[in-house]
C-alpha positions in Angstrom: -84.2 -120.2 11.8 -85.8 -123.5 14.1 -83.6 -125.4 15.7 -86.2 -128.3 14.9 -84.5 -131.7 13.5 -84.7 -132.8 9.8 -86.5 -136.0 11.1 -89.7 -133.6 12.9 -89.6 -131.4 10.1 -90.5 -134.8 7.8 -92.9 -135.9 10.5 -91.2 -138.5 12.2 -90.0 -139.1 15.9 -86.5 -139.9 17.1 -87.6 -143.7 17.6 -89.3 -143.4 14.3 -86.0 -142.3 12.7 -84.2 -144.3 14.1 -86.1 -147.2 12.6 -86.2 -145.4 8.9 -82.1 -144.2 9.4 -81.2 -147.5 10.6 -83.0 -150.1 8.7 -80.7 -149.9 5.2 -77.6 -150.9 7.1 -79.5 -154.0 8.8 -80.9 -154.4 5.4 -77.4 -155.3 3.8 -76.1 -157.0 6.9 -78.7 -158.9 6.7 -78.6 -159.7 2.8 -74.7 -160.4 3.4 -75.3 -162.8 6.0 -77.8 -165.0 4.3 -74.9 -166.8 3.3 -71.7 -167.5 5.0 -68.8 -166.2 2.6 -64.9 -165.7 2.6 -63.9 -162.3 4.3 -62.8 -160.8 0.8 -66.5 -161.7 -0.8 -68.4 -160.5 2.5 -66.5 -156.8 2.2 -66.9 -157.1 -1.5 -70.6 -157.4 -0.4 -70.5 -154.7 2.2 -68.9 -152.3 -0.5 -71.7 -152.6 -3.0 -74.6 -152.2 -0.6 -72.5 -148.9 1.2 -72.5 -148.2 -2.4 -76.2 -148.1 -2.6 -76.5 -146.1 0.2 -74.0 -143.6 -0.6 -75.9 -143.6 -4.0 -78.8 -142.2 -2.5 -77.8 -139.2 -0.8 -78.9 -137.4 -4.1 -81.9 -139.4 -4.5 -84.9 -137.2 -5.2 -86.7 -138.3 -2.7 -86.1 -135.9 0.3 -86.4 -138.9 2.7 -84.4 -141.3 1.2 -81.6 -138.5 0.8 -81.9 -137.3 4.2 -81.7 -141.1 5.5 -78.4 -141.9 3.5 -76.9 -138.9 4.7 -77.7 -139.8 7.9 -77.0 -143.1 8.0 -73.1 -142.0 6.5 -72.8 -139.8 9.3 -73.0 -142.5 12.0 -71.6 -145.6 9.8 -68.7 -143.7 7.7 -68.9 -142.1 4.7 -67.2 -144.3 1.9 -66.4 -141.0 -0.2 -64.5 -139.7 2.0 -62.6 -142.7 2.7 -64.2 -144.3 6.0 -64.7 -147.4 6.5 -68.2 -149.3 8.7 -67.1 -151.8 10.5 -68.1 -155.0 8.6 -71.3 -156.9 11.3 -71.8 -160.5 11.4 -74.6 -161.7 13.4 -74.0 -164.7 15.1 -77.3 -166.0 14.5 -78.1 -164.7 11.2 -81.6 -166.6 10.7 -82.4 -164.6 13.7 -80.8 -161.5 12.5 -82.9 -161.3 9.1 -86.2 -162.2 10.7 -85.6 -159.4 13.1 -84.9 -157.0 10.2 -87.7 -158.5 8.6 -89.8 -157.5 10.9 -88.5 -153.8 11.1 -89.3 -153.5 7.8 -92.8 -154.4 8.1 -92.8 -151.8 11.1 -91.2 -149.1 8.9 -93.9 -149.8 6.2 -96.7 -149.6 8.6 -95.0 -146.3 9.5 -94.5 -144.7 6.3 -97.8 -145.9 5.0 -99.4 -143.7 8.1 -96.6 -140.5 8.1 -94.9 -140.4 4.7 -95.8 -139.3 1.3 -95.9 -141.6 -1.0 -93.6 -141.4 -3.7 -91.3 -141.0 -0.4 -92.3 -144.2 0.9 -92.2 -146.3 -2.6 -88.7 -144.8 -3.5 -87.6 -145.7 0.2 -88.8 -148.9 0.2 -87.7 -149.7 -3.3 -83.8 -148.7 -2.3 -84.1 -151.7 0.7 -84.6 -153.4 -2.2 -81.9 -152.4 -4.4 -79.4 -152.4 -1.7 -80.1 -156.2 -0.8 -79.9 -157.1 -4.4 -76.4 -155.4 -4.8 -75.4 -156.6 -2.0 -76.8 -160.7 -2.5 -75.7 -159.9 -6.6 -71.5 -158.8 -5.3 -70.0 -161.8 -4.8 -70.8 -165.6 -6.5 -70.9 -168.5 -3.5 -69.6 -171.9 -4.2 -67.4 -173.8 -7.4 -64.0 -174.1 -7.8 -61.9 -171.3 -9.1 -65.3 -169.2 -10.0 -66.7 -172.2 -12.3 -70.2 -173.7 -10.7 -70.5 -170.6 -8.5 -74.0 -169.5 -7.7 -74.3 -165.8 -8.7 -77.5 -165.5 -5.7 -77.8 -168.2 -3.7 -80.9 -169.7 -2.3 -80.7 -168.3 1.1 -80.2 -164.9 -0.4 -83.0 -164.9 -2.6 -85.3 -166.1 -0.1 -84.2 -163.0 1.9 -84.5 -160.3 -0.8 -87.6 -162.1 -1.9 -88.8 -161.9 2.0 -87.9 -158.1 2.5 -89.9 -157.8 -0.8 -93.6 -158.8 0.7 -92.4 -157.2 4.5 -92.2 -153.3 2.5 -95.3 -155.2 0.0 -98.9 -152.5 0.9 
């Protein structure tokens, strides 16, 4: 039996995972950000996209399986109770393009190292968990009435993080 790490045996360096394994939680922090909300609608938004993650730890995709599971082991896994700690960037602008730009990195990388139904399921669940994430919690109104399901700022990031993983 190798002692050789899940990441080498898919191909990738420890920097390179570290990108892949890291890049879903900026993903939702991100997507959360895009707007400022009330504490209760930001963990409501944090619990969907850990949803999404948690999701995917049976995904068929050996890559995006291995990623969740690796990315529950460091944040907190929310099946078993444990709870990430909930980020807000103080300059979210900054925060998304930065994540922006990892996910153009990351889709350089798994265009070159990945195969790809790996890297189209992977890049398709950044997507998914941004839209549960911008879709958990309405922004604006009174009481819930004139509430804006996704709100601009959200869409323009979900719609961004779209054409970054774009071939």
């Amino acid at each position: 039996m190798s002692d050789e790490p899940l990441y080498s045996k898919l191909g990738f360096t420890d920097t390179e995972w570290g990108l892949l394994v890291g890049l879903p939680q900026s993903v939702l922090t991100a997507a959360s950000a895009a707007t400022p909300d009330s504490a209760r609608k930001t963990r409501a938004e944090n619990e969907a996209g850990r949803d999404e993650i948690s999701d995917a730890r049976v995904s068929p995709s050996p890559l995006v399986a291995a990623v969740a599971g690796a990315l529950l082991s460091e944040v907190g896994d929310p099946e078993l109770g444990e709870e990430a700690p909930v980020i807000e960037p103080g300059d979210p602008i900054g925060y998304a393009q930065d994540v922006l730009q990892r996910a153009t990195e990351a889709n350089a990388l798994l265009a070159a190292k990945a195969e790809q139904a790996d890297a189209e399921t992977y890049k398709h669940w950044l997507i998914e968990i941004a839209e549960s994430v911008v879709g958990a919690a309405s922004t604006g109104g009174v009481l819930g009435i004139g509430a804006e399901q996704v709100t601009d700022s959200e869409r323009e990031f979900r719609d961004e993080l779209a054409k970054a993983l774009a071939d």
